[in-house]
Each structure stands twice: as structure tokens, then as C-alpha cells.
C-alpha positions as CSV (number, residue, x, y, z in Angstrom):
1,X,3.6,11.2,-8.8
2,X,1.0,8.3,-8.4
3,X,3.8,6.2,-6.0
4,X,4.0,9.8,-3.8
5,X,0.0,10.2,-4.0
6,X,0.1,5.9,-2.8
7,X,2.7,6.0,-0.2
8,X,0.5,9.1,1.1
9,X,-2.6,7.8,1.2
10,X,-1.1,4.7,3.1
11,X,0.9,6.7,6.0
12,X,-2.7,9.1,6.4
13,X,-4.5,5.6,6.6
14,X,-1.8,3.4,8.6
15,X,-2.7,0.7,10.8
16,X,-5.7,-0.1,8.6
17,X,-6.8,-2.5,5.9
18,X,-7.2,-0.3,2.6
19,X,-9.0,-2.5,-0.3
20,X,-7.7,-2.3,-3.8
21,X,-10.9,-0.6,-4.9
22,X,-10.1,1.9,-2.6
23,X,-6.7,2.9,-3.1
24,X,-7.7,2.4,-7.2
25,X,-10.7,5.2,-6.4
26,X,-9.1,7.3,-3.9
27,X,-5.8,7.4,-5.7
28,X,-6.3,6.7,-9.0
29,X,-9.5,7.9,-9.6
30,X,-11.1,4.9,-10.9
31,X,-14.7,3.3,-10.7
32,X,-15.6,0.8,-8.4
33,X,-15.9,-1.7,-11.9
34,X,-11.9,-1.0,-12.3
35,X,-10.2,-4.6,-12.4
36,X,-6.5,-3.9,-12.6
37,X,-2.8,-5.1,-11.0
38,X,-1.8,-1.7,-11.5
39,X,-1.9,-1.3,-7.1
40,X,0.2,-4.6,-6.7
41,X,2.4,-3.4,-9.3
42,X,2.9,0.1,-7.2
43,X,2.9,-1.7,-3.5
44,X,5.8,-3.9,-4.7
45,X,7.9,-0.5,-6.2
46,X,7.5,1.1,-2.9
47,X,8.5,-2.2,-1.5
48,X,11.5,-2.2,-3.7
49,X,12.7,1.3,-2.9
50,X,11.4,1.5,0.9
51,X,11.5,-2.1,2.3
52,X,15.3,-3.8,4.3
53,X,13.9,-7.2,2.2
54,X,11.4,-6.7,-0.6
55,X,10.3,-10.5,-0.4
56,X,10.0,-10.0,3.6
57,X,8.3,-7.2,3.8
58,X,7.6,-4.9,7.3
59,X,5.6,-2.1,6.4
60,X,3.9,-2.5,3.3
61,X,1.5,-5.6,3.9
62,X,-0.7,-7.6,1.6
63,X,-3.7,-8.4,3.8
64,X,-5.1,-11.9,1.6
65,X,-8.4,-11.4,0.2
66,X,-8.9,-7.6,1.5
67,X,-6.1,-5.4,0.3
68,X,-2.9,-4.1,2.2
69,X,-2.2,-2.5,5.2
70,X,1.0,0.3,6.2
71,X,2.4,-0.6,9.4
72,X,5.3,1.9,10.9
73,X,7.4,0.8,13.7
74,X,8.7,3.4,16.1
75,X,11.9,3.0,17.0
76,X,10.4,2.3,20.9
77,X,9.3,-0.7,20.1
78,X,12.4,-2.2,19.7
């Protein structure tokens, strides 16, 4: 349920750069003190399940030192 609730809160937010605090308080419902993997841990399952190469990823971006970022391509843009 938490991956739906994730991959959700990533399509309503895409093109933007979504902290880990964020998606931990918005998702998860932690505090802002929360220190936790538990979003990489998430962002690389949807990577495994939604992603052509896991390691080379497309959509689900890390964004270094600010969080990650969902980036759909429409097939126009090809």
C-alpha cells in the first residue's frame, strides 16, 4: 500500500524535486526529525518493477543532495 501511496504522490507531483522529508511526511506520516532509508529503499522497488533498466533509470530520478524527481515521457517526444 505505501509503494501505491509513493508512486501516487510522485505522478500528482511530477516534474518536481520532492525531498525525502517530504515524501517521509506526506507519505509516511513522519516528523520532520525522521532519519530513515526507508524512501531509497521504496524508490528503487518501483524502479525494479516500473523501470526498462533499474540501474539506468528514466523516470524515477534521484536528484543528489535534494531528493528525487518523476519524470513521464509521452510517447510525442520520441
Amino acid at each position: 500500500a505505501l509503494e501505491f501511496e509513493l508512486l501516487r504522490y510522485l505522478i500528482e507531483h511530477r516534474g518536481g524535486v520532492i525531498s525525502r522529508g517530504e515524501l517521509l511526511r506526506e507519505v509516511w506520516g513522519y516528523g520532520e526529525e525522521a532519519m530513515t532509508r526507508t524512501v531509497d529503499v521504496h524508490i528503487g522497488l518501483l524502479r525494479q518493477k516500473l523501470e526498462a533498466d533499474p540501474a539506468n533509470p528514466e523516470h524515477f530520478l534521484t536528484v543528489r543532495g535534494h531528493g528525487y524527481k518523476f519524470v513521464a515521457h509521452n510517447e510525442d517526444d520520441n
